[in-house]
N, C-alpha and C positions, 0 to 999 in steps of 0.2 A: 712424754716420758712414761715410761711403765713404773708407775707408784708402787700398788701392791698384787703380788703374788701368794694366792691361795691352793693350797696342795691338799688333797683328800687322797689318798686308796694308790698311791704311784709307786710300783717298786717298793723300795724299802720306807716310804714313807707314807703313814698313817695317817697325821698332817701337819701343817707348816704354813705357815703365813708370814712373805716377807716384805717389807716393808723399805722400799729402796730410792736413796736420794737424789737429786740432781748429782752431774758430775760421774767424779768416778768409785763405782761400786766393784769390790774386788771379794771371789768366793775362794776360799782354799779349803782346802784339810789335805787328810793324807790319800794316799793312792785309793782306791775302793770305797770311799766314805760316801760317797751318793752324789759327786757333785754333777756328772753327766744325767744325774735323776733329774736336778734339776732345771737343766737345758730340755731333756726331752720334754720335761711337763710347760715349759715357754713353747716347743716347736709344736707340741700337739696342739696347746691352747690359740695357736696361731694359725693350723691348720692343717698341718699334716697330716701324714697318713696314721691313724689307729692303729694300734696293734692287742689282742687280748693281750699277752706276755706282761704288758704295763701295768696291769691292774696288780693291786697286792694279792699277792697268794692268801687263799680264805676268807676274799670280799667277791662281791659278786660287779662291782663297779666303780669308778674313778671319776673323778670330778679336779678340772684344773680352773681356777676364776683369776684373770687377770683385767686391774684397772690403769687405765691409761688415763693421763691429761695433755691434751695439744693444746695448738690453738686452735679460736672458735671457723676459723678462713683455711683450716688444712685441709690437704685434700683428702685426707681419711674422713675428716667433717662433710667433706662435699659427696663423698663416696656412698659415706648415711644416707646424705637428705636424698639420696638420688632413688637409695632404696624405702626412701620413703621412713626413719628412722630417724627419731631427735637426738640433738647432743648439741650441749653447749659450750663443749669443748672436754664432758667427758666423758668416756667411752669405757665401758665395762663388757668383758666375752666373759662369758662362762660356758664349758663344753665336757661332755658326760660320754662316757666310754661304756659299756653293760661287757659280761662274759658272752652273751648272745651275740655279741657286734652291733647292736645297736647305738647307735650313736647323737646326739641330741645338744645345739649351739644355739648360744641367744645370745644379739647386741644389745646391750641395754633393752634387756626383757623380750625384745623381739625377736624370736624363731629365723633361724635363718639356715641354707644349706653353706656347703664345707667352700663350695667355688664363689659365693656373696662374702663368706669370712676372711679369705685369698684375697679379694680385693679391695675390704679394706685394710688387711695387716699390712698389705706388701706396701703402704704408708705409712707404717708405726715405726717397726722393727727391720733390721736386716744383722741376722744372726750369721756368723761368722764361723765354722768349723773345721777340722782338717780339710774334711772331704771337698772344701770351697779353694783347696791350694790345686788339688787334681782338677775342679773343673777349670780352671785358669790355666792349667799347663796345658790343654787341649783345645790345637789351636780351631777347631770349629767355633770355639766360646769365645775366643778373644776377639772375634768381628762384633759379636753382640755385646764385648765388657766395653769397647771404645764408642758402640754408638749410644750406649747407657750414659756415655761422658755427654758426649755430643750434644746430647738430647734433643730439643726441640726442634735446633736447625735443620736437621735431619727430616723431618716432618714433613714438610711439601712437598720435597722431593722423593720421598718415597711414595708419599700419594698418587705426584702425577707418574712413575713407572707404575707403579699398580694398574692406575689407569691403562696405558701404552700397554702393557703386557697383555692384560684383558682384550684390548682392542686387537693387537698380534694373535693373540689366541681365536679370538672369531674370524678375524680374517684366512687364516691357515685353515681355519673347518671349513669357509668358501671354497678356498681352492681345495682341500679335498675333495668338494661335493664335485668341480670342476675335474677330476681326475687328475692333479697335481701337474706338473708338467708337461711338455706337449708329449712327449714320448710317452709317458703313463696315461696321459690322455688317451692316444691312439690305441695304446692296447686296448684300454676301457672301452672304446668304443666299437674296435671288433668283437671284444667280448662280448656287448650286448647286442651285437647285431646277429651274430650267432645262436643268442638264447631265443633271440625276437623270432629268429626264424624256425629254430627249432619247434620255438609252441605254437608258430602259426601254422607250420607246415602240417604239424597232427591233426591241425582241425580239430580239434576237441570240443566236446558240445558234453554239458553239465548233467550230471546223469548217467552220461556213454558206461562209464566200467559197471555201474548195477545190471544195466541190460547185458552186456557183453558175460559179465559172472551168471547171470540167469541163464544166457544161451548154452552158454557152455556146460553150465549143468544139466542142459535138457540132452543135450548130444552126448555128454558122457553118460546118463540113464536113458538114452533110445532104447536098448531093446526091452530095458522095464516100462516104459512107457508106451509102448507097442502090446506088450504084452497084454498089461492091465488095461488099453482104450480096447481091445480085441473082444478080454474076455467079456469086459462089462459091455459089448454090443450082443453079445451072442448070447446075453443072460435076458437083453430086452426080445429078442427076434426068434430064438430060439425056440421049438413048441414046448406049449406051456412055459414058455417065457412072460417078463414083464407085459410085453405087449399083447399076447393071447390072453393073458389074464382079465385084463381092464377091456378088450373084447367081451371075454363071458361075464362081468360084473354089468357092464354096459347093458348086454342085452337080458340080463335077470331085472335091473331096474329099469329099464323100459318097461317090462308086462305090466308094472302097476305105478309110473309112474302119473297115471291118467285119473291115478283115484285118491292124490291127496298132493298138493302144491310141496308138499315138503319133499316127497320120493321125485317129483317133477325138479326141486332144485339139484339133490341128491344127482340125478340123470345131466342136468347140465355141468355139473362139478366135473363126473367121471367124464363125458366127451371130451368136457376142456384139456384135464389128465392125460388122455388120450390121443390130442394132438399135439401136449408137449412131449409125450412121450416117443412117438413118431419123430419129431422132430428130432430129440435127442439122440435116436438110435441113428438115423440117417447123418446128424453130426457124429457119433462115433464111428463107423462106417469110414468118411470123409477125413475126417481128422487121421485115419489107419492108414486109408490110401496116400495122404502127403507127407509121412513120415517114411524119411530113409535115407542111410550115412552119408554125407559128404566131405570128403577126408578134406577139399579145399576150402569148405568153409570152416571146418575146425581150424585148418592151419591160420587162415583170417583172422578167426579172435583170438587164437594165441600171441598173434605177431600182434596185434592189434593191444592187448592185455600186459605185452609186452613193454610195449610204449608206452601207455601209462604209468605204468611201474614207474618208467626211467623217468617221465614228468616228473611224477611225484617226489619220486626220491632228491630229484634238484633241487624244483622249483614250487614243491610246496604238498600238505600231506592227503590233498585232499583238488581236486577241478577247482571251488571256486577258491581256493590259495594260491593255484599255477595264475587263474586268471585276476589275481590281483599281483600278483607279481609279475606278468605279464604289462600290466598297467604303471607299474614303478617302475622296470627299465624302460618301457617306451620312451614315458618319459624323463628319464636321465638321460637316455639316449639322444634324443630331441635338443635337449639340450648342451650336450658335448659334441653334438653336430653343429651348433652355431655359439659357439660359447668364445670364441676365437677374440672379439672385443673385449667379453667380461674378464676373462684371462690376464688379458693384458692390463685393463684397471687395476684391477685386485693384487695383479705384482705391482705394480706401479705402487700401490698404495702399503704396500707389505713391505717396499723398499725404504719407501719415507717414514712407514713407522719407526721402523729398526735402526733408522739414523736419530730418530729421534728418542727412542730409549739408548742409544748407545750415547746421544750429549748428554743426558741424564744422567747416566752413569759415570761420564765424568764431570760431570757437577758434583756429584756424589763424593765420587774421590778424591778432587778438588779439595771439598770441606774435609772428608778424613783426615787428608795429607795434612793441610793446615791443623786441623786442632787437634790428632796424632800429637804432630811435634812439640805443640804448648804443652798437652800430657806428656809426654818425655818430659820434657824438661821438667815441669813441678813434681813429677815421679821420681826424676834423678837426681834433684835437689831436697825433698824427703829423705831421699836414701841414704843420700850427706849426713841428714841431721842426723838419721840411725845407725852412724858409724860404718858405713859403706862411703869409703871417701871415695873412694874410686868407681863409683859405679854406671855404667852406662848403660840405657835402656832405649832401643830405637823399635819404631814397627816397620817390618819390612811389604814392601807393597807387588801382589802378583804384576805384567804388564797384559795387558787385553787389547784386543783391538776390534773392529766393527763385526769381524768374521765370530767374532766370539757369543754377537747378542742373543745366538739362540740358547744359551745356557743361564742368562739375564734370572733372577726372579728377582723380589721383592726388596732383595739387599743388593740389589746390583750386580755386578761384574766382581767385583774387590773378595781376592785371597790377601789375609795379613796371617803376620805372626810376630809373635813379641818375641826380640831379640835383644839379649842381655849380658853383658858381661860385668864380675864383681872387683876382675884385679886389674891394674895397670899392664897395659903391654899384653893384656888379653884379648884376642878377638871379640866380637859378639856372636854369639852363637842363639841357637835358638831355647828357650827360656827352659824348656823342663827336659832339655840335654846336659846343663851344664850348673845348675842354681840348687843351691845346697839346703838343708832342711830349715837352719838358723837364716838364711837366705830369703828363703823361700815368706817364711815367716814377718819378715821385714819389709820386703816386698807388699805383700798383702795390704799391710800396716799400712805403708804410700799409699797404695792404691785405695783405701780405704779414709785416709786421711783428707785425699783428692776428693772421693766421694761425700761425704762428709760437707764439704762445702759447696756441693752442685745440686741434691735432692734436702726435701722435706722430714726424711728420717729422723724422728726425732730419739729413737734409741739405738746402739748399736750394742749386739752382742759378742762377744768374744771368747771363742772356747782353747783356752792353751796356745794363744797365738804367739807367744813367749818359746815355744819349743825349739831347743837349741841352742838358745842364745843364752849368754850369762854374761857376770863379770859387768865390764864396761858397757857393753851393749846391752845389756836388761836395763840399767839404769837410762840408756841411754830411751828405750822401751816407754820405760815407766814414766818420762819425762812428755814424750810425746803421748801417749793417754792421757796426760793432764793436759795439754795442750787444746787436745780434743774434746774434753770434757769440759770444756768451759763452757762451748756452745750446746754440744749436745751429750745426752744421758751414754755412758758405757756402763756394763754390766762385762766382768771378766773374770774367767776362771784359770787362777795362777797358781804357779807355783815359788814363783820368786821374788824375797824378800824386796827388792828395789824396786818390781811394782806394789806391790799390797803397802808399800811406806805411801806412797800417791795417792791411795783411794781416801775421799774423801765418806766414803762407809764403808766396813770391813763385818765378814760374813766369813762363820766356821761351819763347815757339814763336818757333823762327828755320826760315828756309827757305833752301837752301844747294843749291848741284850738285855733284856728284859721279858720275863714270863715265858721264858723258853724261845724268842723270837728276836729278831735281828730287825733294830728301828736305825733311822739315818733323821738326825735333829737337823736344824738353822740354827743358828746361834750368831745373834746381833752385837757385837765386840765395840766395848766402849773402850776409853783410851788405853787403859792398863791391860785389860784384856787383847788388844790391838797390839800394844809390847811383845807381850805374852808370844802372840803368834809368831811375834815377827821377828824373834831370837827361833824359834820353832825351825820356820822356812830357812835360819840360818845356820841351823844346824847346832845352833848349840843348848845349854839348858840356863832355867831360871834362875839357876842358884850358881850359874856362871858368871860374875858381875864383870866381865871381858865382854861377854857376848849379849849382855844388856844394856851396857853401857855402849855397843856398837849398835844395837839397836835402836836408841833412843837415838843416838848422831845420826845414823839414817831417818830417822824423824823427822825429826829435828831440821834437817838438809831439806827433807821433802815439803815442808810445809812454808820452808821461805823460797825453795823453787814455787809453788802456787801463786805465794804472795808477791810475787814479780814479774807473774804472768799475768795478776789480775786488773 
């Protein structure tokens, strides 16, 4: 049960600590007085999402501490020890909000993040709001509210589809790699016969486009290249050219090359000079003579540069990517050539999987069906007791058959939807077409009542689940919270005098100024004060002795309903 509730920096409250008993706990005041302040500072404390907005205007952070007590074997307790966290069955969160967004949670002292907090509130608490009536009227959620009934049984058998589906799921990538059918096969297979032959047919050798780009560069600069081997031969051969020169050097270091080893090295320097030089000229010379256009070899490396391009642009952006991709269709290819037995296993095998996720799935729905209907029923006998005498609640079930399992996931094959009707003589129709607010309301309450005695929740919240309903039916309301509250903690935010008689602790939020500022108190109502309210909710005042004296009989009524339930 959530003991106590401590409020620092929330909205209109500065702070609050409230202190709340087994049983049932009931918050009122008037419209706007802070009671949704309160709920948010439970939803934040439990995990939600942050918002700056929450904090009070002119503090810089907010702080909500809630203490819980289970028992020491819950599985919020085992949830602890898993994170490695004591508790001997008592559990304290405290969690801190900054205007920066910074945000900071401890269980019982220990640091934790927001998705560790998730998992263990979602065993404390399950808080109850409008917005909980729209997720139920959408039937995607009502396959997940029946197998939250279901619970555990459920369990094996969605492990072994998991399994199966995984195993379908690899096997469909087999025959992918297989080229799926024999017909898609066949394409695949000329298709890579075609690529195969395209890159073998170029011949392509690693390196080819740099020389090819070179050649072509020389051929597009021939006649600069003509030019310049020309001029520079006719600068060595020419008189007084290079060549004449290292001649007369030659023969001035000869005359005295005989009168000191060093003019002697000098002289073998220049000869050597001399015959590379020679050499060079006669290479430039030569190189002049084999230079000249040949329109058919340009055309060659065009065509030739051409075809690479198209390589590349396929099958890869560079020679040795054509020839590793070259290498990966070979062999695929290789293998959609003789693949004709694997083919056939792997359907073979793709077929008995899919019979075997589709018994699954009716094992699955099997159990739905079955324990569906027991929910109906203690749904629609709830409903009874909530002055819905007529009311009938069935789930209608999609039909599937084997051709369906490629749609299979995790939940099976199974489309439901909750189908409802509240009058005699009225169809059933499907739930959020025809189910009215007070309805709606009531509903929940079943559903919630059911719940209640299948999970470990040891608190439940409820925000105005009263709406709509009055008269006979509030009381009737207010009877079934006590009913519920024997076993486990409600916390409820009402408006109506026939439940706040049932709570066995009663809780005013008033809103007040002070110092120019707008605060929203707690206020813990003992039995007079408890009166007080509850002529308030009836609309009438304290110094009406009609409507205090109907007050105290609603009390009065309420308090020997408990003592006959207990």
């Amino acid at each position: 049960m959530l003991a106590k509730l401590s409020i620092k920096n929330v909205a209109l409250i500065d702070l609050a600590e409230i202190s709340f008993s087994e049983g049932l706990n009931v918050l009122s005041g008037e419209t706007g007085a802070g009671k949704s302040v309160i709920l948010d500072s439970v939803n934040f404390v439990l995990g939600a999402k942050a918002e700056r907005t929450m904090i009070r205007y002119g503090e810089t952070e907010c702080m909500v501490k809630a203490e819980f007590i289970v028992e020491e074997n819950s599985k919020a307790v085992q949830v602890l020890r898993e994170l490695d966290i004591d508790s001997d069955g008592e559990i304290i969160i405290s969690r801190k909000f900054t205007d920066a967004g910074k945000s900071s949670i401890k269980i019982n002292g220990n640091t934790v993040t927001v998705s560790m907090l998730r998992s263990v509130t979602d065993h404390l608490v399950d808080v109850h709001g409008q917005s909980e009536h729209f997720y139920l009227l959408k039937e995607s959620n009502q396959l997940r509210t029946l197998d939250e009934v279901i619970g555990e049984e459920l369990k094996e058998y969605k492990h072994k589809l998991c399994e199966k589906l995984n195993s379908l799921k690899e096997i469909n990538e087999q025959i992918s790699l297989l080229g799926g059918n024999e017909q898609e096969r066949n394409r695949r297979i000329e298709l890579l016969k075609y690529q195969i032959d395209e890159i073998t047919l170029a011949d392509l050798k690693e390196g080819e486009e740099d020389e090819l780009l070179l050649k072509r560069a020389k051929i597009n600069n021939l006649e600069k290249i003509i030019s310049a081997l020309r001029e520079t031969a006719n600068l060595f051969s020419s008189d007084r050219g290079v060549l004449d020169g290292i001649r007369t050097a030659r023969r001035s270091i000869s005359s005295i090359s005989t009168l000191d080893t060093e003019y002697s090295n000098l002289l073998d320097r220049i000869e050597s000079l001399s015959m590379d030089a020679d050499d060079i000229a006669q290479s430039l010379f030569d190189a002049c003579d084999c230079l000249y256009f040949d329109e058919n070899e340009m055309q060659e490396v065009e065509n030739r540069l051409d075809l690479i391009h198209t390589l590349k642009r396929k099958y890869g952006a560079n020679e040795r990517e054509i020839f590793k991709y070259l290498e990966t269709i070979s062999n695929e290819y290789e293998l959609l050539s003789d693949c004709e037995g694997k083919y056939e296993q792997l359907t073979s095998k793709k077929d008995k999987t899919e019979k075997n996720i589709y018994s699954i799935c009716l094992e699955i729905t099997k159990i739905r069906k079955l324990r569906g209907a027991e929910f109906c029923e203690r749904v629609t006998n709830e409903l009874k007791t909530l002055n819905i005498n007529s009311a009938k609640f069935e789930i209608e079930f999609n039909d599937y058959s084997l051709s369906d399992v490629s749609k299979a996931n995790t939940n099976g094959l199974d489309d439901i939807r909750f189908l409802f009707s509240a009058n005699a003589g009225e169809p059933l129709k499907p739930l959020g077409k025809i189910i009215s607010g007070g309805e709606m309301s009531r509903f929940m309450l079943a559903i919630k009542t059911q719940f209640s005695a299948l999970n470990e929740i040891s608190s439940y919240i409820f925000d105005e689940i009263d709406a709509g309903i009055s008269g006979k039916t509030a009381k009737v309301v207010g009877e079934k919270f006590a009913q519920i509250a024997k076993n486990t903690q409600i916390i409820a935010v009402s408006h109506l005098a026939q439940i706040a008689v049932m709570s066995d602790k009663e809780f005013l939020i008033e809103k007040y100024e002070a110092t120019e500022k707008t605060h929203t108190k707690v206020l813990e109502l003992n039995h007079q004060e408890k009166l007080k309210e509850i002529v308030r909710l009836l609309g009438g005042s304290e110094k009406d002795d009609f409507a205090v004296k109907h007050a105290e009989e609603l009390i009065r009524q309420a308090d020997e309903y408990k003592r006959s339930i207990s």
